[in-house]
C-alpha positions as CSV (number, residue, x, y, z in Angstrom):
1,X,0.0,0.0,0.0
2,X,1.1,3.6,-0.9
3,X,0.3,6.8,1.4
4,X,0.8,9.9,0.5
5,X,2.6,10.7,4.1
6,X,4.7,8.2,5.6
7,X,2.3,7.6,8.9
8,X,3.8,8.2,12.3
9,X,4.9,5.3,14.6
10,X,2.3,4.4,17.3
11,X,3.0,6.0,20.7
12,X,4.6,3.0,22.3
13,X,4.8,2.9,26.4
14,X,7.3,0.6,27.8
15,X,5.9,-2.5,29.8
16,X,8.0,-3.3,33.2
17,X,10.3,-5.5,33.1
18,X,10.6,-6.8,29.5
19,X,12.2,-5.1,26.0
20,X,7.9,-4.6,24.8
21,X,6.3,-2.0,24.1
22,X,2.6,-1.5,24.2
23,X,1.3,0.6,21.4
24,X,-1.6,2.7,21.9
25,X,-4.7,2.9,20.0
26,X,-7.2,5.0,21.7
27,X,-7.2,6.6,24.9
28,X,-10.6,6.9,26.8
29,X,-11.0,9.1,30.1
30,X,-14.1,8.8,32.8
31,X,-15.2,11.9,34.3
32,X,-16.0,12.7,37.5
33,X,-15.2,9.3,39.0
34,X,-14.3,10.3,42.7
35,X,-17.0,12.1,44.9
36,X,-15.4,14.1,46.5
37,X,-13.6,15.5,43.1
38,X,-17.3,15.9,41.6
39,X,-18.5,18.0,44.4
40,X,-15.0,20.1,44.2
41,X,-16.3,20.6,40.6
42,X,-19.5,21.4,41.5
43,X,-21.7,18.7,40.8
44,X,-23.9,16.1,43.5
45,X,-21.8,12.6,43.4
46,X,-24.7,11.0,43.0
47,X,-23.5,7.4,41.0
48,X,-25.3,8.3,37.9
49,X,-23.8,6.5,34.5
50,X,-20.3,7.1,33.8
51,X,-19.6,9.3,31.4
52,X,-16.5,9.5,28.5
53,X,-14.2,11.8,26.5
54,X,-11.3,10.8,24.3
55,X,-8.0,11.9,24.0
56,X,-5.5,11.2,20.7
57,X,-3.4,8.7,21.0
58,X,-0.1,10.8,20.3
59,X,-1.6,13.2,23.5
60,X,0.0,10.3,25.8
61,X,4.1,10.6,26.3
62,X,5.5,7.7,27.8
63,X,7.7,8.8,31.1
64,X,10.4,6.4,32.4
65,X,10.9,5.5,36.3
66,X,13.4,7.9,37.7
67,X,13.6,10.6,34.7
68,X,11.4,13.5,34.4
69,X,9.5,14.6,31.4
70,X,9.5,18.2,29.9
71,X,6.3,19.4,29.1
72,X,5.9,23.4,27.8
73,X,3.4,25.2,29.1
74,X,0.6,25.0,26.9
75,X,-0.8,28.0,24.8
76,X,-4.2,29.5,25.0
77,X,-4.7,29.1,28.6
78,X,-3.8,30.8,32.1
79,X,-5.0,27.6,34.5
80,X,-3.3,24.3,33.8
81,X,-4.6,21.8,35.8
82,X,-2.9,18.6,36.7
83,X,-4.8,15.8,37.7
84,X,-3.6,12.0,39.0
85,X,-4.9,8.4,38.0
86,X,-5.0,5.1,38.0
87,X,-4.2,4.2,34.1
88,X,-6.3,0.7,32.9
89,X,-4.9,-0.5,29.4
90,X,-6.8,-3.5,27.6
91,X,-5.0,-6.4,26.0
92,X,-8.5,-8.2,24.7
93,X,-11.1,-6.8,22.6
94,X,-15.0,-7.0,23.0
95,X,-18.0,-5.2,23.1
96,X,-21.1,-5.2,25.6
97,X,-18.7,-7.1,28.0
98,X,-20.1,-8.2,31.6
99,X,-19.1,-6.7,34.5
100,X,-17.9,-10.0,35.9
101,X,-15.7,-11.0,32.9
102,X,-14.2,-7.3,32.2
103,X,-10.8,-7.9,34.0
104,X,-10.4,-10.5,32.3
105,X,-10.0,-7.9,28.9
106,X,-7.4,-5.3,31.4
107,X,-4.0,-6.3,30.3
108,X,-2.0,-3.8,32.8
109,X,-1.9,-0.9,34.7
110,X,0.0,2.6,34.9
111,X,0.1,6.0,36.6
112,X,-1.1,8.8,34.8
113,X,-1.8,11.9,34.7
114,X,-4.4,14.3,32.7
115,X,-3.6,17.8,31.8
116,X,-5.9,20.4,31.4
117,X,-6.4,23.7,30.3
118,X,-9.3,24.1,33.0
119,X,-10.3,27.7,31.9
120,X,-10.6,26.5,28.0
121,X,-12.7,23.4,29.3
122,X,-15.1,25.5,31.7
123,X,-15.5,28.0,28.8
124,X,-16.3,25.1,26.7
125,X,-18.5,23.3,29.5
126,X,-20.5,26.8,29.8
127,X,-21.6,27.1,26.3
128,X,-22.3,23.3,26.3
129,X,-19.9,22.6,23.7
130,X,-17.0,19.7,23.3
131,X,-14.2,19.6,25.9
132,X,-11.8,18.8,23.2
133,X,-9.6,22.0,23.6
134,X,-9.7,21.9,27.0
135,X,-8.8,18.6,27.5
136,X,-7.2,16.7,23.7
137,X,-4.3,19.3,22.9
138,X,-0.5,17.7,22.5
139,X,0.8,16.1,25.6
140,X,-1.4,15.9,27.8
141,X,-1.7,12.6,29.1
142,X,1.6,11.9,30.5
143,X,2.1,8.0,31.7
144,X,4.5,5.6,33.4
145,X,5.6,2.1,32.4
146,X,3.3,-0.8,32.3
147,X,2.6,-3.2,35.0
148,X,1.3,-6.5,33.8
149,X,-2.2,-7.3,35.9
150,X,-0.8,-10.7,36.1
151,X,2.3,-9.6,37.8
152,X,0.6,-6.5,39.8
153,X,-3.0,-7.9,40.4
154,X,-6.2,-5.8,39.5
155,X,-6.9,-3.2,41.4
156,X,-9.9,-2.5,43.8
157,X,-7.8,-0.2,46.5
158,X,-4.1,1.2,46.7
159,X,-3.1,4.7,47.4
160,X,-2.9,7.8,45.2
161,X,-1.4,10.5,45.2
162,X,0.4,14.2,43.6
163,X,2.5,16.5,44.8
164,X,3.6,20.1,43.1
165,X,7.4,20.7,44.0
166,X,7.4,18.2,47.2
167,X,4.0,19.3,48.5
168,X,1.0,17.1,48.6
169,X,-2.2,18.5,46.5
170,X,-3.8,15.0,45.9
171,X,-4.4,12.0,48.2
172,X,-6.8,9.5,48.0
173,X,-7.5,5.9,47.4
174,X,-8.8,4.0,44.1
175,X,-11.3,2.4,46.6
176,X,-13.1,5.4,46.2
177,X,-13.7,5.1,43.1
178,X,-17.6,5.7,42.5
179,X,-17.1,2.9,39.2
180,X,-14.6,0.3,39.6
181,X,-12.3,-0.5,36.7
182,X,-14.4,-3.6,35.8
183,X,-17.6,-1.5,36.1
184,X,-15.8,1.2,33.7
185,X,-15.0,-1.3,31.0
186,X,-18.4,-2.9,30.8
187,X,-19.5,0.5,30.7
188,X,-17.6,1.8,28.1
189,X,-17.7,-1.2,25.6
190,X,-21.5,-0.6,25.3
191,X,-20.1,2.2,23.2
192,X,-17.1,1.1,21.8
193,X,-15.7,-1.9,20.6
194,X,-12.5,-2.2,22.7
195,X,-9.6,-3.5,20.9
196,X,-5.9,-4.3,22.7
197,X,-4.0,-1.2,22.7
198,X,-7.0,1.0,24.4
199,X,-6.1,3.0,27.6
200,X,-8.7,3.9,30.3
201,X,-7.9,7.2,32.7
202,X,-10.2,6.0,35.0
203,X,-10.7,9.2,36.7
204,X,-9.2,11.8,39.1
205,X,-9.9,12.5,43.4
206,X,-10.1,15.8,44.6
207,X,-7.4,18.0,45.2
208,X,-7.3,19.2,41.3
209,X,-5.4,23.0,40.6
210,X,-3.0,25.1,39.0
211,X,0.6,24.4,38.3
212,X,2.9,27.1,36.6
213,X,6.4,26.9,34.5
214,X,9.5,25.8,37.1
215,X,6.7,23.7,39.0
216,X,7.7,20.0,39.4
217,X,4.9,17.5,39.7
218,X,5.0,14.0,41.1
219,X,2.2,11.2,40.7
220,X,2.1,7.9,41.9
221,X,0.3,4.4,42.9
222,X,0.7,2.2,44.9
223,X,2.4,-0.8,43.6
224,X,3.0,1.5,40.4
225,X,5.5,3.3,41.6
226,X,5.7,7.4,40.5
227,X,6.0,9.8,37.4
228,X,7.5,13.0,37.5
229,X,6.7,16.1,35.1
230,X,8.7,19.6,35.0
231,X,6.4,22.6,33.5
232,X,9.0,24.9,31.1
């Protein structure tokens, strides 16, 4: 086959432990999946449906245990947001998958982080139009290595956290959760076909703000060990 552009290589995120690579397809994030982050948001944490929005896949940039990643301050906005999570990847395709068999499509786990031009998505949010620019622009979705689930387990507690320059803005638990991970992939393939490569942000706890450029942020796991980002 012939293109008319050579296409770009898939974003490829190193997998603990081994010389692979998982490549990345799509990338999926929940909203408003801790209550106390909804009500920090403004909204009742009542467990209505989960709901979705996408990221590209060349938003996420792969950050390696014990180096920190470079990421510009982003253009068009004067509140960048950072906000920490639990990072599901699938390694089995399916659609309208049960609850009790959806693990069984989550090939690994990661830290991550999504970025967010908070005043661009509220703008957006306010005249009930897409998130995209506050939420879809280039680099946005920072994550760590891979963790196999069959080397880590699945995950239905462990710690979370941030910090901006050795201060703590976010602490919580994935217990907390208002959808599990399994409950978030049965969800979501209702809608979409999941195929392996897909990676779930399966939401952020409260504790959300404002970093600036020289601010260094650190986001972790537990049992996932921690990313750390420097705003230029």
């Amino acid at each position: 086959m012939e293109f008319a552009f050579s296409p770009e290589a898939p974003v490829a995120v190193p997998v603990v432990d081994t010389d692979a690579h998982f490549a990345v397809r799509r990338v999926y994030c929940v909203g408003r999946n801790y209550a106390a982050h909804a009500r920090e948001m403004g909204f009742d944490p009542d467990r209505e449906p989960p709901f979705f929005f996408c990221k590209p896949a060349d938003a996420v940039v792969p950050v390696a245990y014990g180096e920190s990643l470079e990421i510009r301050y982003p253009s068009q906005t004067e509140n960048y947001h950072y906000e920490a999570e639990l990072v599901a990847v699938i390694g089995k395709g399916g659609a309208d998958i049960p609850v009790v068999d959806a693990l069984d499509h989550v090939w690994g786990y990661a830290v991550g982080l999504d970025m967010t031009r908070r005043d661009l998505q509220m703008k957006m949010r306010e005249m009930g139009r897409p998130w995209e620019i506050g939420k879809a622009f280039d680099r946005s979705a920072p994550i760590g290595p891979i963790h196999k689930a069959s080397e880590v387990g699945h995950f239905e507690k462990g710690e979370i956290w941030l910090t901006v320059n050795g201060v703590t803005k976010q602490k919580s638990d994935v217990a907390h959760l208002i959808w599990s991970v399994a409950e978030t992939v049965a969800d979501l393939s209702k809608f979409f076909r999941l195929e392996p490569g897909d990676v779930i942000y399966t939401g952020t706890p409260e504790g959300v703000g404002a970093v600036k450029k020289g601010d260094t942020i650190a986001v972790g796991v537990e049992n996932l060990g921690e990313l750390s980002v420097d705003i230029t």
